[in-house]
Structure formats: structure tokens, C-alpha cells
Biopython code that builds the backbone (N, CA, C, O; Angstrom):
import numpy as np
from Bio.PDB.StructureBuilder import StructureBuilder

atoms = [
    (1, "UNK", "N", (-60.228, 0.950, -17.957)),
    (1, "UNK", "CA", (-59.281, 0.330, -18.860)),
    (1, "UNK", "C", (-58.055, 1.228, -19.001)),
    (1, "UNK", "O", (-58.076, 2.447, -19.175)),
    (2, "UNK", "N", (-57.077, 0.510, -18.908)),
    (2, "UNK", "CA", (-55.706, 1.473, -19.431)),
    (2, "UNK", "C", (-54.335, 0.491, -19.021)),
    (2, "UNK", "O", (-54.031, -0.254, -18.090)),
    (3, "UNK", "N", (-53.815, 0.886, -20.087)),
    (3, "UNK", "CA", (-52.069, 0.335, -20.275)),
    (3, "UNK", "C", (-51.490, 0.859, -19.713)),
    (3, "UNK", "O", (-51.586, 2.086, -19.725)),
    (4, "UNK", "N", (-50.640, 0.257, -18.974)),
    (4, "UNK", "CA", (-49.099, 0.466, -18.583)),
    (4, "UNK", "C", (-47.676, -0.039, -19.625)),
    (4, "UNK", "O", (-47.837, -0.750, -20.617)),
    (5, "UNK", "N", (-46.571, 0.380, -19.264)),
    (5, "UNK", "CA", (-45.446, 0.109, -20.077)),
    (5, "UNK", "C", (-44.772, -0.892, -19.331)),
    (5, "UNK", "O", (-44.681, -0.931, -18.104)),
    (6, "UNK", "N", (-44.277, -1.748, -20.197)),
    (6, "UNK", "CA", (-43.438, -2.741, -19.743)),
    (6, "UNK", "C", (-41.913, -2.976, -20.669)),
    (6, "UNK", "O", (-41.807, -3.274, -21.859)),
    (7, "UNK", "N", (-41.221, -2.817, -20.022)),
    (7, "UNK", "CA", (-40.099, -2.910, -21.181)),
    (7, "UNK", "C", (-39.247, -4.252, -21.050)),
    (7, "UNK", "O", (-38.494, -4.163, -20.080)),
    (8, "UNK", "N", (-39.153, -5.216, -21.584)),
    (8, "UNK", "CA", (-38.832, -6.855, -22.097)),
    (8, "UNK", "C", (-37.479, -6.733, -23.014)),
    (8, "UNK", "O", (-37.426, -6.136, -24.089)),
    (9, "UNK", "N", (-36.506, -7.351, -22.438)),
    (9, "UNK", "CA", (-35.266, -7.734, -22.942)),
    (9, "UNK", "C", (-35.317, -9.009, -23.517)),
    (9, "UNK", "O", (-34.911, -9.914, -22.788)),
    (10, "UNK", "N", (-35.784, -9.376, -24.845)),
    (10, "UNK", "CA", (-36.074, -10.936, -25.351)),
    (10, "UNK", "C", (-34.250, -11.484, -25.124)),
    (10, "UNK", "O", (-33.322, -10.998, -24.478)),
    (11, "UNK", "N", (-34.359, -12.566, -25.910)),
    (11, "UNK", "CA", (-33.157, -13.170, -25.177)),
    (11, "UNK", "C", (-31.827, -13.288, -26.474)),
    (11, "UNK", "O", (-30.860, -14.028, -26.652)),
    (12, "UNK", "N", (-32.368, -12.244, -27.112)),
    (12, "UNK", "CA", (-30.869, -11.764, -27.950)),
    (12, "UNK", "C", (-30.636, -10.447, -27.874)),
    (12, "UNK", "O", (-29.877, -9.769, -28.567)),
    (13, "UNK", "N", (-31.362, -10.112, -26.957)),
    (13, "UNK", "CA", (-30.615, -8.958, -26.001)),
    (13, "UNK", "C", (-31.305, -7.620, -26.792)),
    (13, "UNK", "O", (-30.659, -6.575, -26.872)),
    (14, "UNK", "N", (-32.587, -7.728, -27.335)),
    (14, "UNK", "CA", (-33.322, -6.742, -28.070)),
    (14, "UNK", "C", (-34.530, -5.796, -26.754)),
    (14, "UNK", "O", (-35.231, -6.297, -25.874)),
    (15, "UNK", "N", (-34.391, -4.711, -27.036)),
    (15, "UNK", "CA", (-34.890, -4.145, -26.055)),
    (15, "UNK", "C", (-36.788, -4.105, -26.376)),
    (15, "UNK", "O", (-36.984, -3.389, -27.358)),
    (16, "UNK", "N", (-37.384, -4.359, -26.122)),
    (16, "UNK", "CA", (-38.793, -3.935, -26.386)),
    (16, "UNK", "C", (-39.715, -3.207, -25.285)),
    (16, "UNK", "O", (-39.695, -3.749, -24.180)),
    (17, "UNK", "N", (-40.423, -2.199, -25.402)),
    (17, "UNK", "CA", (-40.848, -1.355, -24.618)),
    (17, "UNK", "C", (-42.722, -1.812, -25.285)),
    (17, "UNK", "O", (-42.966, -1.744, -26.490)),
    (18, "UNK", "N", (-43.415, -2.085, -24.627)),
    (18, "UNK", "CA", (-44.722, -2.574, -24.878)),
    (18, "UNK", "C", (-45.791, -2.319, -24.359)),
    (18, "UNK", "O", (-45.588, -2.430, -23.150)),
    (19, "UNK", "N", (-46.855, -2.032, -24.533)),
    (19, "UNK", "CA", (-48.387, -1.734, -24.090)),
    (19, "UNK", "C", (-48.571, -3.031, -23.387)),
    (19, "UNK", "O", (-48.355, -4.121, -23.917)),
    (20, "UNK", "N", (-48.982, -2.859, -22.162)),
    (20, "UNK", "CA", (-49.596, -3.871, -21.329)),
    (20, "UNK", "C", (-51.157, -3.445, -20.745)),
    (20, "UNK", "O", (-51.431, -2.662, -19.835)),
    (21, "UNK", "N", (-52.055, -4.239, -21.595)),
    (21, "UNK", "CA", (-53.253, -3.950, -21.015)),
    (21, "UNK", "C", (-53.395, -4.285, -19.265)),
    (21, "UNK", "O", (-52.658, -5.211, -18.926)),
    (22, "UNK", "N", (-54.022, -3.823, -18.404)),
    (22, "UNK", "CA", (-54.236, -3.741, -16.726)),
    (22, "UNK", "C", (-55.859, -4.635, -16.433)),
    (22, "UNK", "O", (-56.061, -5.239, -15.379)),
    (23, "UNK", "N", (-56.920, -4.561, -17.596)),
    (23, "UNK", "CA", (-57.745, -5.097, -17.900)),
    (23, "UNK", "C", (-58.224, -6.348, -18.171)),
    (23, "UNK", "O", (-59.408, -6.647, -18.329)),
    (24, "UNK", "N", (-57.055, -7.237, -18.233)),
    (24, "UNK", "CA", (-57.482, -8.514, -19.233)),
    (24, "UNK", "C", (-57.196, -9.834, -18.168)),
    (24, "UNK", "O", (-57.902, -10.842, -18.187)),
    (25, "UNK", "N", (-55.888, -9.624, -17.120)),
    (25, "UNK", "CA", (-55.812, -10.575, -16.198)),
    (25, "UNK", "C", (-54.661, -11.144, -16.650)),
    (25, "UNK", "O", (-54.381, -12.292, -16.302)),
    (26, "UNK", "N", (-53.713, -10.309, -17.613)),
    (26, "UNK", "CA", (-53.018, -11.174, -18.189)),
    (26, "UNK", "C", (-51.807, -10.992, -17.185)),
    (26, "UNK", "O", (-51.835, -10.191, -16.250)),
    (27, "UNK", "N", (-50.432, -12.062, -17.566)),
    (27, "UNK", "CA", (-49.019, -12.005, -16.836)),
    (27, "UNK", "C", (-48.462, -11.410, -18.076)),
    (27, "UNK", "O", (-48.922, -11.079, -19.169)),
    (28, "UNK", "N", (-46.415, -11.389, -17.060)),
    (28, "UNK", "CA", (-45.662, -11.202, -18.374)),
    (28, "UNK", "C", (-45.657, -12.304, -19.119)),
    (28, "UNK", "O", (-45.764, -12.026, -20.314)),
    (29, "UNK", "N", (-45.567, -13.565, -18.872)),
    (29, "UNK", "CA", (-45.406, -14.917, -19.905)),
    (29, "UNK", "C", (-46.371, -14.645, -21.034)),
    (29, "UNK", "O", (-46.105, -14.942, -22.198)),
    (30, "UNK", "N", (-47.508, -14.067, -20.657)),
    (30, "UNK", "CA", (-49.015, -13.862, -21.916)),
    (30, "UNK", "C", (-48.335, -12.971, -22.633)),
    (30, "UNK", "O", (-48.202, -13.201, -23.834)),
    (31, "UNK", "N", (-47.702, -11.649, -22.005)),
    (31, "UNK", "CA", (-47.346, -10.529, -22.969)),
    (31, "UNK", "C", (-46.219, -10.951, -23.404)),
    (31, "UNK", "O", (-45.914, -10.018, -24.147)),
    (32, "UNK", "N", (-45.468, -11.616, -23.467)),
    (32, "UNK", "CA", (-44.291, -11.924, -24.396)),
    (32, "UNK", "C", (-44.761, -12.817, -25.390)),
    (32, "UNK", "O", (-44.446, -12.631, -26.565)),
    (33, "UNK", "N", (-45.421, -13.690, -25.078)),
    (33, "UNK", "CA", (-46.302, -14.701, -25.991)),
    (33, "UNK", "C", (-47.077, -13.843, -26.888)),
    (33, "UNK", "O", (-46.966, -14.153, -28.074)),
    (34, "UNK", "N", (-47.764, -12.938, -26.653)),
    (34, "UNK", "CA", (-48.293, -12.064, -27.740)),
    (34, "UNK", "C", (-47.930, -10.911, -28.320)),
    (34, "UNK", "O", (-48.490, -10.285, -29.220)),
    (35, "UNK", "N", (-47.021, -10.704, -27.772)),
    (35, "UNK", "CA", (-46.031, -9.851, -28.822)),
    (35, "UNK", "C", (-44.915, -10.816, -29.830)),
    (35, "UNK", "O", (-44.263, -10.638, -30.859)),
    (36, "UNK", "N", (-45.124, -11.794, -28.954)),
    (36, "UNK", "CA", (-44.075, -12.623, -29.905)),
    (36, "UNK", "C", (-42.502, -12.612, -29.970)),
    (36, "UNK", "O", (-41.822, -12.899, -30.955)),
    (37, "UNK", "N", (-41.941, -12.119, -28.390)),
    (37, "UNK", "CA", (-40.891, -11.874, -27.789)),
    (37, "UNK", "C", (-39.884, -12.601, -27.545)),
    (37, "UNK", "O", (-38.915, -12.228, -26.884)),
    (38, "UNK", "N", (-40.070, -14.113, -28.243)),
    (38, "UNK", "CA", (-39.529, -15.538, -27.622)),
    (38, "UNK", "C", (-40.186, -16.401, -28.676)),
    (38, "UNK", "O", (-41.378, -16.353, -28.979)),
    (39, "UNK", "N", (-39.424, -17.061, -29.111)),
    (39, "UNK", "CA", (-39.812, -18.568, -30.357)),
    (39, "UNK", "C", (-40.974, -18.747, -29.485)),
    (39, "UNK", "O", (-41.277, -18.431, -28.335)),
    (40, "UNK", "N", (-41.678, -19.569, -30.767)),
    (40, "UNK", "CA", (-42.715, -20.066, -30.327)),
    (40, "UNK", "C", (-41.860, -21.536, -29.504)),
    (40, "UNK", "O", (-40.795, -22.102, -29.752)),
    (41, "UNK", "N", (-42.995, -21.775, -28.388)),
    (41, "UNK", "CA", (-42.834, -23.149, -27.526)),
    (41, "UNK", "C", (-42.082, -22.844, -26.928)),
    (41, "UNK", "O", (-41.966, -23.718, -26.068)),
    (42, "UNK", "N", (-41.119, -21.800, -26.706)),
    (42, "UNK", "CA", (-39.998, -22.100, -25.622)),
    (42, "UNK", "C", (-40.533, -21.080, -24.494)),
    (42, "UNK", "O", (-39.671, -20.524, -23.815)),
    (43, "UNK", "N", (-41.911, -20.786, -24.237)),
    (43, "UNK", "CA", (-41.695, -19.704, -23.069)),
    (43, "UNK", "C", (-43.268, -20.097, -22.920)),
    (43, "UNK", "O", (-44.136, -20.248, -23.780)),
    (44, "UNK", "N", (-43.309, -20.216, -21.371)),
    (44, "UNK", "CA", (-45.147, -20.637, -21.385)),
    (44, "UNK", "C", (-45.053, -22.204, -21.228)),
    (44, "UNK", "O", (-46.256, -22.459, -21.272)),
    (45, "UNK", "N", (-44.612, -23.067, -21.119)),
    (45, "UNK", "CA", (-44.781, -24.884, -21.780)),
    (45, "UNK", "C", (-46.054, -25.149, -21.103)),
    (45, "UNK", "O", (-47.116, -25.506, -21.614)),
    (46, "UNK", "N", (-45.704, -24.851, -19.523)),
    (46, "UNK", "CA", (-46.526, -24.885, -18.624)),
    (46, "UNK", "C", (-48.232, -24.645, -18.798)),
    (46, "UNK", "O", (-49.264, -25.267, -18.547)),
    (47, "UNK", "N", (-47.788, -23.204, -19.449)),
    (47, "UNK", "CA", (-49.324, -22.529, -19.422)),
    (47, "UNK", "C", (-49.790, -21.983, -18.791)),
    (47, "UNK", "O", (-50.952, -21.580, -18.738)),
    (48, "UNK", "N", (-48.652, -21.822, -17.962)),
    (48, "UNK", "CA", (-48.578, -20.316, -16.830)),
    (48, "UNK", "C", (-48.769, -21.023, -15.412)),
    (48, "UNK", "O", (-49.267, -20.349, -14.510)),
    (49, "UNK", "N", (-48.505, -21.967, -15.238)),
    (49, "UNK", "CA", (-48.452, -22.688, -13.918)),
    (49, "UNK", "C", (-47.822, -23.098, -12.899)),
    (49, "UNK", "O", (-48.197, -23.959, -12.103)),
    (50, "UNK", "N", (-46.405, -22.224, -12.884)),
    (50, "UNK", "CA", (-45.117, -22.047, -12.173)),
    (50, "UNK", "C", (-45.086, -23.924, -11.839)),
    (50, "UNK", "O", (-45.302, -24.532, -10.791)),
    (51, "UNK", "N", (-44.632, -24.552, -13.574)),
    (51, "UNK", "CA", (-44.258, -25.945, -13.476)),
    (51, "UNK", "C", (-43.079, -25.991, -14.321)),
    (51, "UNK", "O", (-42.334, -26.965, -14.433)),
    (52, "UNK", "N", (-42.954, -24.821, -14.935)),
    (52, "UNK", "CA", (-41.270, -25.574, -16.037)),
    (52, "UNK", "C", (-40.678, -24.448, -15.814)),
    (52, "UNK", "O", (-39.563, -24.682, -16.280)),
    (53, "UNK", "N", (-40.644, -23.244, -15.373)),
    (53, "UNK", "CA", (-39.683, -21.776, -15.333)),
    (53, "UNK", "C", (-39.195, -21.414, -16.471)),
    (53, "UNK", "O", (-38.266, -20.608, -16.525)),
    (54, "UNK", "N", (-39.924, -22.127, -17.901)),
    (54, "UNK", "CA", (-39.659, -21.614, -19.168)),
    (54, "UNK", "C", (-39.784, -20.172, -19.488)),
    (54, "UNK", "O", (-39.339, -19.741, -20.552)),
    (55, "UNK", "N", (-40.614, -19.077, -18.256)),
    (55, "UNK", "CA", (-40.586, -18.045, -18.353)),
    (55, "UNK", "C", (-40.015, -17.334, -17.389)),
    (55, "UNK", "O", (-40.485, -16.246, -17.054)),
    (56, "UNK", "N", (-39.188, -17.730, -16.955)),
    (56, "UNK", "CA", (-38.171, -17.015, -15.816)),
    (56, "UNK", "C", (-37.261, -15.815, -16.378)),
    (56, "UNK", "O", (-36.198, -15.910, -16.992)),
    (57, "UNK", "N", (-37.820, -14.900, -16.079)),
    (57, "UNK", "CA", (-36.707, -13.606, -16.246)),
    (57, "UNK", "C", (-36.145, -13.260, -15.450)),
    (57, "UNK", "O", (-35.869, -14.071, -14.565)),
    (58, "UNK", "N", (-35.507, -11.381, -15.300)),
    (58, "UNK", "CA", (-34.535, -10.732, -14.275)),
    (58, "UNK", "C", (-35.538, -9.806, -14.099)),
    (58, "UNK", "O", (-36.243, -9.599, -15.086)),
    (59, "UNK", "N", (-35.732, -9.315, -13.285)),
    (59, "UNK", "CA", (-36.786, -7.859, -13.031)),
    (59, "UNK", "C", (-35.234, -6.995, -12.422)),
    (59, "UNK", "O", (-34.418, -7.082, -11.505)),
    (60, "UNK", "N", (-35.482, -6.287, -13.452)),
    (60, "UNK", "CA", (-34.106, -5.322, -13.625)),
    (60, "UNK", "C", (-33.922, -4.002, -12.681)),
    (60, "UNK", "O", (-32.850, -3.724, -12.144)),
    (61, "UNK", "N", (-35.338, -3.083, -12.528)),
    (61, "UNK", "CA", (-35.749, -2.294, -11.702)),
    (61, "UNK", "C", (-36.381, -2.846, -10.598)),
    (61, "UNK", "O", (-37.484, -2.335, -10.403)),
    (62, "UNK", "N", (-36.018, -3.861, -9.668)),
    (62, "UNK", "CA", (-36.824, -4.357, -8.816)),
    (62, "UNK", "C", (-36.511, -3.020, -7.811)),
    (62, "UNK", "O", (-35.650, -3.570, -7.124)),
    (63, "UNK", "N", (-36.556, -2.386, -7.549)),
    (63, "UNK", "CA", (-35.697, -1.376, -6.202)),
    (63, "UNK", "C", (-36.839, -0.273, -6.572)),
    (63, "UNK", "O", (-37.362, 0.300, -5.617)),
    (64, "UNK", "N", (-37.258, 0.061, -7.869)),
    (64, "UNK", "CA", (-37.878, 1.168, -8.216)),
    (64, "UNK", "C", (-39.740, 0.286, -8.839)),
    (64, "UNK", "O", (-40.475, 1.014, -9.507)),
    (65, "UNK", "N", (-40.098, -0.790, -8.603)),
    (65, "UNK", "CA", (-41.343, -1.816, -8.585)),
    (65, "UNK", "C", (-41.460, -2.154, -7.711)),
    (65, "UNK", "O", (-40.401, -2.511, -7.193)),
    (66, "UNK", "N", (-42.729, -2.327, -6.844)),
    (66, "UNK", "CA", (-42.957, -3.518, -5.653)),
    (66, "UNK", "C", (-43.629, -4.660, -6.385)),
    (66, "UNK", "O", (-44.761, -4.296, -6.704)),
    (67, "UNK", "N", (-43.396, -5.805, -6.748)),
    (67, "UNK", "CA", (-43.842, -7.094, -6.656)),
    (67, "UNK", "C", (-44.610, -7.582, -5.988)),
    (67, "UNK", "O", (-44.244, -7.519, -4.814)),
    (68, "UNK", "N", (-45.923, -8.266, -6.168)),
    (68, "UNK", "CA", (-45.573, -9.424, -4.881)),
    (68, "UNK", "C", (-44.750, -10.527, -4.456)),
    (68, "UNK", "O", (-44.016, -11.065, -5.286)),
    (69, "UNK", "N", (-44.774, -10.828, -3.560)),
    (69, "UNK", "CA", (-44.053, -11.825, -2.931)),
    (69, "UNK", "C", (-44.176, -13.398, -3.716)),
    (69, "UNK", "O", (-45.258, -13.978, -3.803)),
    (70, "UNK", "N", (-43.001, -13.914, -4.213)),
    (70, "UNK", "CA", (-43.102, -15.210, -4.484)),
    (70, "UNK", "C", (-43.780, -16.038, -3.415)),
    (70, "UNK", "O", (-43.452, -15.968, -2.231)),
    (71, "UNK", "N", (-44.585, -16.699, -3.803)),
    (71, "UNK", "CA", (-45.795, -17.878, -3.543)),
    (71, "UNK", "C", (-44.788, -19.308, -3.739)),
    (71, "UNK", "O", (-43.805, -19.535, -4.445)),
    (72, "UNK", "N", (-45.441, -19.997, -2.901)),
    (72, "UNK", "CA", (-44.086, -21.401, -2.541)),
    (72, "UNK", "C", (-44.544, -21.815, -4.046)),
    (72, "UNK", "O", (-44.524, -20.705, -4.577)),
    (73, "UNK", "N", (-44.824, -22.451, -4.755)),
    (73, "UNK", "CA", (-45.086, -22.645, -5.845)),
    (73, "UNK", "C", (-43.991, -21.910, -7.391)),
    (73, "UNK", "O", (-43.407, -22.302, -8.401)),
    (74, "UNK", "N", (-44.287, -20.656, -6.629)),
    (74, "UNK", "CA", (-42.848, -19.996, -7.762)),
    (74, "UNK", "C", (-41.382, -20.391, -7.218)),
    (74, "UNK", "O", (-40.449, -20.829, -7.891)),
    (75, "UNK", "N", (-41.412, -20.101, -5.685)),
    (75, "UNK", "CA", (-39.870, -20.478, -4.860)),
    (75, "UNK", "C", (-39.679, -22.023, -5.665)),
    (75, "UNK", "O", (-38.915, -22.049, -6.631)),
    (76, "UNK", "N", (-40.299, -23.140, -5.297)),
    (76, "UNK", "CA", (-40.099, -24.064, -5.676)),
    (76, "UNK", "C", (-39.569, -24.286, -7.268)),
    (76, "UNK", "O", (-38.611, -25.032, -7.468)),
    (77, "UNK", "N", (-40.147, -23.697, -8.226)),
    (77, "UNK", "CA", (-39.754, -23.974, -9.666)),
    (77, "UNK", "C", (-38.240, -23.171, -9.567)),
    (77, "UNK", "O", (-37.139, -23.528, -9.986)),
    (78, "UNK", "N", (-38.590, -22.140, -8.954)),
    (78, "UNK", "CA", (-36.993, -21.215, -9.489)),
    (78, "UNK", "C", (-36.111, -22.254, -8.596)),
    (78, "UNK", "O", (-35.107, -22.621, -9.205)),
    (79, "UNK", "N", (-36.237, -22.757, -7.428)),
    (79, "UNK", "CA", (-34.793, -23.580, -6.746)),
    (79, "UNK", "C", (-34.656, -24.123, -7.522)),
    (79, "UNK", "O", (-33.474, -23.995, -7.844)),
    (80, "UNK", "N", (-35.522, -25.250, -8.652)),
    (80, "UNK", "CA", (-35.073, -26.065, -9.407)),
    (80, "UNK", "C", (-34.758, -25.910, -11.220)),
    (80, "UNK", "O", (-34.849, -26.725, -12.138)),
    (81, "UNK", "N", (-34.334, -24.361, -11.162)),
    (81, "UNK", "CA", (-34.106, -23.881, -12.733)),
    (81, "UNK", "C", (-32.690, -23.610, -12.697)),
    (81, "UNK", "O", (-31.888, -23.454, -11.776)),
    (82, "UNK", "N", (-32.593, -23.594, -14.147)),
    (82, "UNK", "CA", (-31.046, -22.902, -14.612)),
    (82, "UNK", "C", (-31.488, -21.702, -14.388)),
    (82, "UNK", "O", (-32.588, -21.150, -14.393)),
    (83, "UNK", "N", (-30.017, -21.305, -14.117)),
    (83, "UNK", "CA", (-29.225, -19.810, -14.484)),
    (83, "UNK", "C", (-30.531, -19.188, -13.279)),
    (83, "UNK", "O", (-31.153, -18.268, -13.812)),
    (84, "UNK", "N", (-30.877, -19.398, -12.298)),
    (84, "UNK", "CA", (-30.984, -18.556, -11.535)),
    (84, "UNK", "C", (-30.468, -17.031, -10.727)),
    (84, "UNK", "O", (-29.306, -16.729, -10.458)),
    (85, "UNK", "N", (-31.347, -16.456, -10.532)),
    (85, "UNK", "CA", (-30.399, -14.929, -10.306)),
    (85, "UNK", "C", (-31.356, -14.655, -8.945)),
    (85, "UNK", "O", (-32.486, -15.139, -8.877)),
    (86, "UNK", "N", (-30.731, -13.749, -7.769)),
    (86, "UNK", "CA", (-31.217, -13.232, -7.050)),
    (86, "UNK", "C", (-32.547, -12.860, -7.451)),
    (86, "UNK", "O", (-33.570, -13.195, -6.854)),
    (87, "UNK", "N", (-32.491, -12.178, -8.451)),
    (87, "UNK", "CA", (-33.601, -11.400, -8.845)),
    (87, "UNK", "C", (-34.500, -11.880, -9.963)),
    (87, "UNK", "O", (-35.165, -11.081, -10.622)),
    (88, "UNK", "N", (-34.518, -12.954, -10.140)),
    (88, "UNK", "CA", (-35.316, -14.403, -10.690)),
    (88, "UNK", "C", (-36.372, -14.289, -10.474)),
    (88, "UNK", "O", (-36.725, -14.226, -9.296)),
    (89, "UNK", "N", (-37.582, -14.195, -11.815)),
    (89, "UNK", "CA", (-39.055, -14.588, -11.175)),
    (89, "UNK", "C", (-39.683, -15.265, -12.172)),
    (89, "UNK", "O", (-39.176, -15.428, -13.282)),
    (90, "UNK", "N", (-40.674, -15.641, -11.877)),
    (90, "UNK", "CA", (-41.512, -16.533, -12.984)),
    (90, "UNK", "C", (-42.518, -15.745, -13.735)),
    (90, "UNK", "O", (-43.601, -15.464, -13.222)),
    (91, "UNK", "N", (-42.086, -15.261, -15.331)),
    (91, "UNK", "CA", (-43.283, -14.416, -15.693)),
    (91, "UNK", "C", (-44.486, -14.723, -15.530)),
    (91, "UNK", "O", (-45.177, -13.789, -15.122)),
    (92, "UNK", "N", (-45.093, -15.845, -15.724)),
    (92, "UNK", "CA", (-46.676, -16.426, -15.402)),
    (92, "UNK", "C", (-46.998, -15.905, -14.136)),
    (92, "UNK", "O", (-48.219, -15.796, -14.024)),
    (93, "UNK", "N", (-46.340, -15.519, -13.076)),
    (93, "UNK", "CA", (-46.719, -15.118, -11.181)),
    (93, "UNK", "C", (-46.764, -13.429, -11.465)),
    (93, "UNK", "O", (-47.259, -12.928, -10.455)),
    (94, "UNK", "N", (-46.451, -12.436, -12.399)),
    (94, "UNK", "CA", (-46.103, -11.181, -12.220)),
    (94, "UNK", "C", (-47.608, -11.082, -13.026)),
    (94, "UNK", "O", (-47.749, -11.595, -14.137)),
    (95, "UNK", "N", (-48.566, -10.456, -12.422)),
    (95, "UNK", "CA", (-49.658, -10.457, -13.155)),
    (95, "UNK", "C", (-49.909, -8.726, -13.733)),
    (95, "UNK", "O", (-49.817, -7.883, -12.841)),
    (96, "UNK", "N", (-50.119, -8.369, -14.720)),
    (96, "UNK", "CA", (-50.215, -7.042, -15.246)),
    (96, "UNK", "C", (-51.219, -6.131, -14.337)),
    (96, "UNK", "O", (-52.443, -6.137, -14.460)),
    (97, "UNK", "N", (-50.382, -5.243, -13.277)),
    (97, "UNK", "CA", (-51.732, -4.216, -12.848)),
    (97, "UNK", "C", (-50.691, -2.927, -12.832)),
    (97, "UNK", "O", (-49.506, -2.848, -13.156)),
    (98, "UNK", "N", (-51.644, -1.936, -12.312)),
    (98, "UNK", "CA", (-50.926, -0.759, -12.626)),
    (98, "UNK", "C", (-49.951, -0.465, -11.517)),
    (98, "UNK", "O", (-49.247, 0.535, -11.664)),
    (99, "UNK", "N", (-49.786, -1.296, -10.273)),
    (99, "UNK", "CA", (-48.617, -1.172, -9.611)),
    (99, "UNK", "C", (-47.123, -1.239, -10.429)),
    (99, "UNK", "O", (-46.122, -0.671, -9.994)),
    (100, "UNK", "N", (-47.148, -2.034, -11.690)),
    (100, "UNK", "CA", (-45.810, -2.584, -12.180)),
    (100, "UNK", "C", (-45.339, -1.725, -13.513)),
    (100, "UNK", "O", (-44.282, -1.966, -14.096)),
    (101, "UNK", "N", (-46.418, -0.516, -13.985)),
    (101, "UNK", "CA", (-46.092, 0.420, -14.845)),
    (101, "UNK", "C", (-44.544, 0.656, -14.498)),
    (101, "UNK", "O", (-44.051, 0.979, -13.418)),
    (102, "UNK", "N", (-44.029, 0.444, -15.518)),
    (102, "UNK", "CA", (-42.344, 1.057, -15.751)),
    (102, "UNK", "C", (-41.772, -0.367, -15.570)),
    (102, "UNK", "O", (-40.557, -0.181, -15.641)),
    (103, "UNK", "N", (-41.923, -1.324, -15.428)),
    (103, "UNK", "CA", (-40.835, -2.867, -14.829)),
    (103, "UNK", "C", (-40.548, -2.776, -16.519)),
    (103, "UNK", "O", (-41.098, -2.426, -17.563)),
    (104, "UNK", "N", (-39.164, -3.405, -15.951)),
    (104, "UNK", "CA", (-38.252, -3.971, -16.989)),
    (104, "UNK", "C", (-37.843, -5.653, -16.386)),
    (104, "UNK", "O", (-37.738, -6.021, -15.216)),
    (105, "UNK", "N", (-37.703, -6.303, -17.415)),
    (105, "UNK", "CA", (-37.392, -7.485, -17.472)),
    (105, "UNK", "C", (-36.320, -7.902, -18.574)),
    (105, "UNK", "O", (-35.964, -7.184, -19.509)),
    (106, "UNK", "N", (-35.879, -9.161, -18.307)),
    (106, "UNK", "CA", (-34.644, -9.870, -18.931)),
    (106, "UNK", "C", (-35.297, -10.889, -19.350)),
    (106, "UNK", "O", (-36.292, -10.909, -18.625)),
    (107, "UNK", "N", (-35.392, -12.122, -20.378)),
    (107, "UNK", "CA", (-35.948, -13.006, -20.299)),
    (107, "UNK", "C", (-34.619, -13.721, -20.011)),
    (107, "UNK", "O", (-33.476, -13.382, -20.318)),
    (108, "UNK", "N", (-35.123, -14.942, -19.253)),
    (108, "UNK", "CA", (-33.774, -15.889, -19.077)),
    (108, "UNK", "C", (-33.346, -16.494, -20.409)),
    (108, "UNK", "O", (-33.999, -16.323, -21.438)),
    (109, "UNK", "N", (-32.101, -17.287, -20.341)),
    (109, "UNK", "CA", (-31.605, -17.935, -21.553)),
    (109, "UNK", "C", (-32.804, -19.408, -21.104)),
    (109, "UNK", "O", (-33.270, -19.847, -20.053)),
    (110, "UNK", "N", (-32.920, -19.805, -22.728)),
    (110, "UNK", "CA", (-33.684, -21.137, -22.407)),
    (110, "UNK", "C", (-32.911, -22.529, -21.594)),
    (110, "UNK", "O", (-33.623, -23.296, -20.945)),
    (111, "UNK", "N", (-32.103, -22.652, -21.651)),
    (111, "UNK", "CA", (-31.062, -23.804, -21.413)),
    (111, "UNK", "C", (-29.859, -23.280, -20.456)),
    (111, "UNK", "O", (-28.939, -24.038, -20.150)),
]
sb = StructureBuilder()
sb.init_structure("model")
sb.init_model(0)
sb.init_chain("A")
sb.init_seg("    ")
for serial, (resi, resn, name, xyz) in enumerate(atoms, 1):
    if name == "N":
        sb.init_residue(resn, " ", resi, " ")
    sb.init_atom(name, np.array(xyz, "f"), 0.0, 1.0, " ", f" {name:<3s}", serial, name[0])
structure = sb.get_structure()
């Protein structure tokens, strides 16, 4: 068992630096949802099923994180979201392990 740090830019531009359990199976969409990083209902609709990109952020340090690779399933939701960015991903697909200790994220604007 053990946490990594994740640091989350909610979407009025508040910085949060957070315990991410490595143990539980969770994504970022779960850890913003339970910290409570984002109104309720507007992040997650889906339920973590790369179907609404209600949890689409920026992975800010992507250069200094390896990811995995978007899965056609995430490609597909992000072609069809707002405010897309190069560096666009679907929090529900970034799953918490200890490869991603130190990622920073943006949450997208909802609309």
C-alpha cells in the first residue's frame, strides 16, 4: 500500500496537491470526485466510461510522466469534446499507479 502525489488544478484555477492511494484501482475522475475538486455532477456523468469527457483535463508535466497510450475509446470522446488541447486526456483512462507520482493536471472548463 502507498500514495503517490497528484497535484489537480480544479477549474477556478485553485491549485490542489493530494494523496492518491496506488491500492484501490482508482482514476483521476474518482480522485477529484472524492476530494471534491469539481461541483457535484459535472465531472464523472459517465461513470468513468470515456462516454461524455466531463472529465477531460491538461496533463501539464506530460514530458516529465509516461502515460499510457490513449485507447480508441478515449481518442474517440476527446475528437468529439470542447476545448480540446494537444495534451487532452480523459481522467476516468489515467488510472492511479505509482508510475504517475508527481502528474499535474488542469481540469477542463465544463462547457
Amino acid at each position: 500500500m502507498s500514495d503517490v502525489k497528484i497535484t489537480i488544478i480544479d477549474r477556478n484555477g485553485t491549485e490542489h496537491t493530494v494523496d492518491a492511494p496506488t491500492d484501490m484501482s482508482m482514476n483521476i475522475m474518482e480522485l477529484v470526485r472524492a476530494y471534491e475538486l469539481a461541483e457535484e455532477g459535472t465531472i464523472g456523468i459517465c461513470g468513468g466510461m470515456a462516454m461524455c469527457a466531463s472529465c477531460q483535463c491538461y496533463v501539464l508535466n506530460e514530458d516529465e510522466i509516461t502515460l499510457p497510450e490513449k485507447n480508441p475509446d478515449e481518442e474517440a470522446m476527446l475528437w468529439e469534446a470542447f476545448n480540446v488541447q494537444e495534451n487532452s486526456r480523459l481522467g476516468c483512462q489515467i488510472h492511479i499507479t505509482n508510475e504517475i507520482d508527481g502528474l499535474k493536471v488542469q481540469l477542463a472548463p465544463e462547457s
